[in-house]
C-alpha positions, 0 to 999 in steps of 0.5 A: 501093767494093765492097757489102761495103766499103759496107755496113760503111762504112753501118754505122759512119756509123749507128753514130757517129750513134746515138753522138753522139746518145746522147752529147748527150741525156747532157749535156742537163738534165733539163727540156731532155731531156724537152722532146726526149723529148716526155715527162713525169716522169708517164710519156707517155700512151696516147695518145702511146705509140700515137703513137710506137709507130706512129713507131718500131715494135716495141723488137726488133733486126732487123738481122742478122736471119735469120728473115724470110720470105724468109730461111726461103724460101732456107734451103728452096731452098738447100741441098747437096742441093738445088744437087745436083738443080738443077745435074743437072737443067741438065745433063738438059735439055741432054742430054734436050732441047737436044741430042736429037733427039727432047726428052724432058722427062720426067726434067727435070720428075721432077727439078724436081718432087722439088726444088719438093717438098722446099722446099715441104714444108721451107719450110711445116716452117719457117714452121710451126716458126716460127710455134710457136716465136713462139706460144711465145716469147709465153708467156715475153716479158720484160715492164719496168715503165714509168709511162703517165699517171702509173700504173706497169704492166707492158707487154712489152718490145717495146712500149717506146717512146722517152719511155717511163719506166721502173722498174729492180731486181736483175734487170732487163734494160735494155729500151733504151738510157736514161738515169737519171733516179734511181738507188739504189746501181745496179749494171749489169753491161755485159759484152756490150758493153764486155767489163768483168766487173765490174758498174759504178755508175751515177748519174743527175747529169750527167757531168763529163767531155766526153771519156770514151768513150760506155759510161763515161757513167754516166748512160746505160744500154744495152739489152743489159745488166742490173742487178746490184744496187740500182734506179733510175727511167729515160726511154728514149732510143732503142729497136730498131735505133736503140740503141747495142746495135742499131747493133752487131748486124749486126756482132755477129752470127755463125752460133753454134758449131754443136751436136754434133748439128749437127755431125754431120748436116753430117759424114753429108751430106758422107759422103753427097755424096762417096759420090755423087761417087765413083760416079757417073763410076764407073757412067758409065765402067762403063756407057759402056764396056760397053754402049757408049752414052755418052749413055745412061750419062750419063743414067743416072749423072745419075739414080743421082745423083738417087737417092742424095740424101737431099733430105729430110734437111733436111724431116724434121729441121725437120719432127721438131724443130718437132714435138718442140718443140711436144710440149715446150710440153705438158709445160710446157717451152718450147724457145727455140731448136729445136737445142736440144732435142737437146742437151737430149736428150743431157743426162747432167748437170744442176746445179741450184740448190736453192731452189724445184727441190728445194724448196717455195720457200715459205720460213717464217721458223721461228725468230728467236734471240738468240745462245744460240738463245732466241726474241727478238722484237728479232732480228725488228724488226732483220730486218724494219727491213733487209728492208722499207727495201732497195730492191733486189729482194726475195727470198724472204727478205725477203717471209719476214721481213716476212710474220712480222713483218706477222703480230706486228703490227710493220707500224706502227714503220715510221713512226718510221724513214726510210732514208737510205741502203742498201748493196745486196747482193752475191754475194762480200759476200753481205749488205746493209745499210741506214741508218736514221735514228728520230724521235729523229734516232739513226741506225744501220745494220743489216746481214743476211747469211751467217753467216760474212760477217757474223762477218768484219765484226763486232767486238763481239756481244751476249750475255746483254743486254750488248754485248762483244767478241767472243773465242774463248769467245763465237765458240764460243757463237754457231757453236755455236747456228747450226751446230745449227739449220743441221744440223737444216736451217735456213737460217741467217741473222745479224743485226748493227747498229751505232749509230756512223754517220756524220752525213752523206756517202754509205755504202759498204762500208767502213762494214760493219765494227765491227759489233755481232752480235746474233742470228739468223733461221732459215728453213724451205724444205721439200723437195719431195715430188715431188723426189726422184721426179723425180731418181730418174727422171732417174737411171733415164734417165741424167741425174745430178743436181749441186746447186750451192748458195748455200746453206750445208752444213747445210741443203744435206746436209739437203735433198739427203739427203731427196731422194735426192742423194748427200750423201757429199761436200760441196764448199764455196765456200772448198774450190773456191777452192783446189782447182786446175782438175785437182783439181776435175776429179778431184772433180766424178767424184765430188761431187754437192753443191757449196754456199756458192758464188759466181756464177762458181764454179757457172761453173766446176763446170760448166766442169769437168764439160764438161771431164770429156765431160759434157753439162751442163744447168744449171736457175737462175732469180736473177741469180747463175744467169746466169754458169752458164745461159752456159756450160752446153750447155743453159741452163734457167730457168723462167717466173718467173725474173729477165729476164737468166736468161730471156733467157741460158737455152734452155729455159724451164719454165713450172713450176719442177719437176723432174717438168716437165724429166724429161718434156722430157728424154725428148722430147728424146731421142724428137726425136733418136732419129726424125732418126737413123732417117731418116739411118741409113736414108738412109746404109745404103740409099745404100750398098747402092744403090751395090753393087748399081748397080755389080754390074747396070752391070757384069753386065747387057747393059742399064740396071737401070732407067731414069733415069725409074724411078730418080726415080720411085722416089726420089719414092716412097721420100721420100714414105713417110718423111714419117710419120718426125717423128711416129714412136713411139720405143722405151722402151729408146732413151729410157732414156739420153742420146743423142749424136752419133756419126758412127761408129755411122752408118758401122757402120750402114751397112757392116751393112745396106748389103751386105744389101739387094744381096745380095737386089737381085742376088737379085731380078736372078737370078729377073728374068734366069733365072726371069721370062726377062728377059734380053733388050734387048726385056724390058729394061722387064720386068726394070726394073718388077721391080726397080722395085718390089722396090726401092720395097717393101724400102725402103718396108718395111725402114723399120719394121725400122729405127725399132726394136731390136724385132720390129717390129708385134709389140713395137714399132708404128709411129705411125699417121702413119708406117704410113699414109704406107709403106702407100699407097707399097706399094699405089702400088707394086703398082699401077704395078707390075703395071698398065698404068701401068707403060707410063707409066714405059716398063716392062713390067707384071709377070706375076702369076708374079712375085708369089710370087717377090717375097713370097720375097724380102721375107720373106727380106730382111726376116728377114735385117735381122731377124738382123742387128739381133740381131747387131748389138744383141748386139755393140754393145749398141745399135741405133738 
């Protein structure tokens, strides 16, 4: 038996454990379940916990876990072009130690080095990048309520222990695999693990069945899932690697869809690697059958191959995006996985919900109306009755309506009622009901919810105090009311009872019908005064604002007409439904406003703008938001969101502003735009490396440079790239969303490449005709000359990259990045036109050359400068 067959033989024999396990506690009575847990209905106690969480340790999944030390150590040392490096510096060691006579292990040692330094630093990036990314996580852990000593309180999630007894409501993520010990019309939507679209109900009496697969048991609850609707009370079971969920992720896991970003760093670096493996045996065979010495020609096609590696590619990508997502943390944006900051980046549409990011969230109950709009204190007992008995999660809604009724003093006639039973709410119902019972044993049944869903189950309304079927006249009159207070932005919300209930039995939604309407509350949920500031900045960088809304048309225009989104078109829910995909692709071009929608339709809006080539970010923070935040490129939430949105978003605001994602946003980009400078350096400088390597191997009687020189050089030249992560980036660059485009880079290239040669071959003339480095014997002389040309036209053209500007005088540099290309330049001259040359087997320069160098700088760096012009001119952009 092979590892791999092994290994999954291991995992399936954990997983049938983990099964049968989970299986039996389901079975088991509740005082036979607590004697097994070590627990109690008060909860365990401290010390228990203690206990147990020594036994246990933390609640996390680590199999299939790639973020262990060790896997960061790998992932720095294993890489394309560090495998190149390696396999180069064997064939070195052969060449320059085994089998010459006189070992040489200079070049081995200079190779080695460059590969040890670009792991080290790309390893300390990462365990730097990680730590923050763990800072960071803290600031948005999910906690669960759980009972200690018989006091509830929040803990972490991953400090759940087995035995621990936990509270559940809308909202809720499953912290663990438990079991119910209570439950109250629970809705669990299990999706993850069983595929099932539909939420399922659970219950805490003990199954009926023996044979019903392990996720139909409907007291048994898995980590991985989340509540939908209603609230229960629960004993964990097993946590971590030992739940059902853990026993499946190393299974379950696999490398995600690579981003677009990704995507195309992969497709330059193996641009970059097949530009190489094409002219090294070209350099080799020009150089071998011209100057006749093989050994020498293999030595020094090995260094070209050395010198064409961007081995600092994957340094400075972690090194910028580490940095970029602890410079998110300080505008209170917190990235949850570094990749997704360029997406972030190139961003072009955000749909957004709008209570709370285009509003105060603050909602004020304004007014609470009979049919014909007149105050009626009843409406307001009805409502508050509704809202204080539900036990699902209370929204802004209810803690409105009980505020109110709180302040008119209705706190008491609580007392005279008891809730007997309660229909939680949901997203295609869009209301809730509760059953109540008074001391005078009546019951009834009290309903609120969206006005059209209400009117749908009611058969009679109560107008002018009496109670009468409803017909087209008194339709008419209660429309009319609601659509009035809705125009002038009130959220509208109806209220409906019934008396006719039965005695006894469970209720459900069947008995939502024959409802009697009776009124109407009115909301107010003021527009934010910083919105619409933050939406016309978004706009000013190219991000369009989409609000996709629950909410009704009335009070959606409204808003969005205060905060500047284009209010021209509205979409509702209803509209949706009938529109085909291709319509609705033809009507996102141009719909800002979509309201009344369910969950899965703000998937498929946003389903529709991706389809149309839009990068979408969604911003939600409800239950209804999940759907959306997974299909969106990038998911965003914010702090105080429910768990299952925090956990589905990749971005996390630690405050629910539009202003607060604005400036992520333009980090984003800054992040981007730094990785494309060093890639679009890499690639053009490469290229223009090759040109000139073939024109000197074909032309000049001896090596250009030594392969020594060369990785000296490249040692040089990666140095003074180290300041790019903390570089400054154009305001213009900012300004629009930023994607990938591997076609830019190529052009980059053929434009740039060919212009640093020109001035290497010019540099070779003066070297051959001026300096009279002509011959074998001034080989080194020659070589130390284009040494240090080389280094300081790689070293200086940087800062004529980073910007479509004229660089020091519009543009600066970050100080990191100035500090780490001036000390290469004073390197440079030193090694140059000292006897430290003779370390490197040159020749120091003559001052002569000073001046003949300066002249072929400025020339190259004016011609960089004209071509960025043309270049900006033709395709309207630079980096």
């Amino acid at each position: 038996m092979n590892k791999k067959t092994y290994s999954k033989h291991k995992l399936e024999d954990n997983k049938q454990i983990i099964e049968q396990t989970l299986r039996s506690m389901a079975y088991l009575p509740e005082n036979m379940l607590f004697s097994d847990m070590a627990s109690t209905k008060e909860g365990l106690t401290l010390e228990a916990v203690a206990g147990k969480q020594d036994e246990y340790g933390k609640n996390v999944i680590t199999a299939g876990s790639k973020n262990t030390v060790l896997h960061r150590l790998l992932d720095a040392v294993v890489n394309p072009f560090n495998v190149i490096l390696l396999i180069i510096a064997v064939i070195t060691f052969f060449t320059d130690v085994v089998a010459s006579s006189r070992p040489d292990y200079l070049t081995v040692t200079i190779i080695v080095t460059l590969v040890l330094l670009s792991s080290l630093v790309a390893f300390v990036q990462s365990q730097r990048s990680n730590a923050a990314a763990e800072k960071l996580s803290k600031m948005i852990s999910n906690t669960a309520e759980v009972l200690r000593d018989g006091i509830s309180m929040e803990v972490p999630m991953d400090e759940i222990v087995p035995g621990d007894i936990i509270r559940l409501s809308a909202g809720d993520m499953l912290p663990a695999d438990v079991r119910f010990l209570t439950t109250k019309d629970t809705f669990v939507a299990q999706a993850a693990l069983t595929g099932e679209s539909n939420p399922v109900e659970k219950f805490s009496a003990l199954p009926r069945k023996e044979d019903c697969s392990l996720t139909d048991l409907q007291n048994i609850g898995f980590m991985g899932s989340n509540i939908v609707s209603g609230s229960a009370l629960a004993i964990v079971l097993a946590t971590g690697n030992h739940t059902y969920f853990g026993s499946m992720a190393k299974s379950l896991t696999g490398d995600k869809a690579k981003t677009s970003f990704e995507r195309g760093v992969d497709s330059v670096s193996k641009l970059l690697i097949r530009m190489m493996i094409i002219i090294v045996p070209i350099v080799f065979l020009i150089n071998g059958l011209i100057k006749g010495d093989w050994a020498g020609a293999l030595l020094f096609s090995i260094s070209i191959a050395v010198g064409l590696t961007p081995e600092m590619l994957p340094v400075i990508m972690t090194s910028t995006l580490a940095k970029g997502a602890v410079s998110m943390s300080k505008h209170k944006v917190i990235v949850r996985t570094l990749g997704a900051i360029q997406t972030f980046g190139e961003m072009d549409v955000l749909c957004t919900d709008k209570t709370g990011t285009l509003t105060e969230d603050k909602i004020i109950l304004e007014k609470y109306m009979n049919l014909h709009g007149e105050d009626d204190p009843r409406i307001l007992r009805h409502a508050y009755l509704n809202s204080h008995f539900q036990t699902g999660l209370k929204n802004l809604i209810d803690i409105a309506i009980i505020d109110r009724a709180n302040e008119n003093g209705l706190e008491d006639m609580i007392a005279d009622y008891r809730c007997i039973d309660e229909i939680p709410f949901d997203f295609s119902r869009r209301r809730m009901s509760v059953v109540l019972i008074d001391k005078n044993d009546k019951r009834q049944l009290i309903t609120k919810g969206a006005v059209e869903e209400i009117l749908d189950i009611s058969s009679h309304i109560e107008i002018n105090g009496q109670v009468v079927p409803i017909d087209d006249k008194t339709r008419r009159i209660a429309l009319a009311t609601y659509e009035a207070h809705n125009k002038d932005g009130l959220r509208m919300i109806a209220i409906a009872q019934k008396n006719q209930v039965p005695d006894s039995g469970a209720f459900s939604v069947a008995d939502e019908q024959d409802m009697v309407l009776i009124g109407f509350i009115g909301f107010l949920d003021p527009p934010k005064e910083s919105a619409k500031t933050a939406i016309t900045a978004l706009r000013e960088h190219g991000v369009r604002t989409v609000v996709l809304t629950g909410d009704s048309e009335g009070v959606a225009i409204k808003v969005c007409g205060k905060v500047g989104v284009d209010n021209s078109r509205v979409l509702s829910g209803l509209d949706i439904e009938k529109m085909s995909d291709s319509e609705l692709l033809k009507a996102v071009a141009t719909c800002d406003l979509f309201a009344k929608l369910s969950p899965s339709q703000k998937e498929r809006v946003v389903k529709m703008f991706q389809m149309a080539g839009h990068t979408v970010g969604y911003m939600g923070d409800g239950i209804n938001d999940a759907p959306p935040l997974r299909q969106a490129d990038v998911g965003i939430s914010v702090d105080t969101a429910v768990d299952i949105a925090k956990e589905t978003a990749d971005i996390i605001l630690l405050k629910k502003d539009l202003m607060v994602l604005e400036e992520g946003v333009i980090e984003g980009r800054r992040t981007f735009g730094n990785i494309v400078k060093y890639i679009k350096m890499a690639a053009s400088g490469n290229f223009g490396n090759m040109i000139s390597i073939i024109a000197a191997s074909i032309f000049l009687p001896f090596l250009p440079m030594l392969p020594v020189q060369i990785l000296t050089q490249n040692l040089l030249c990666d140095f003074s790239q180290m300041g790019i992560p903390f570089d400054s980036v154009d305001v213009e660059y900012i300004k629009k969303p930023r994607n990938w485009e591997t076609k830019s880079i190529k052009l980059f290239m053929a434009f740039l490449g060919p212009v640093s040669s020109v001035f290497d071959i010019l540099c070779f003339a003066i070297m051959w005709w001026i300096i009279g480095a002509k011959t074998e014997a001034l080989s080194p002389l020659f070589q130390c000359g284009w040494f240090v040309f080389g280094t300081l036209s790689q070293v200086i053209v940087i800062h004529m990259i980073r910007t479509g500007k004229l660089p020091f005088v519009q543009s600066k540099p970050s100080l990191p990045l100035f500090f780490s290309t001036f000390i290469v330049v004073i390197v440079a001259f030193v090694i140059g036109f000292t006897d430290v040359s003779i370390a490197l087997d040159m020749a120091s320069l003559p001052l002569t050359f000073l001046p003949w160098l300066a002249a072929i700088l400025v020339g190259y760096l004016l011609c960089v400068q004209l071509i960025k012009s043309l270049y900006i001119r033709k395709y309207e952009e630079w980096m």
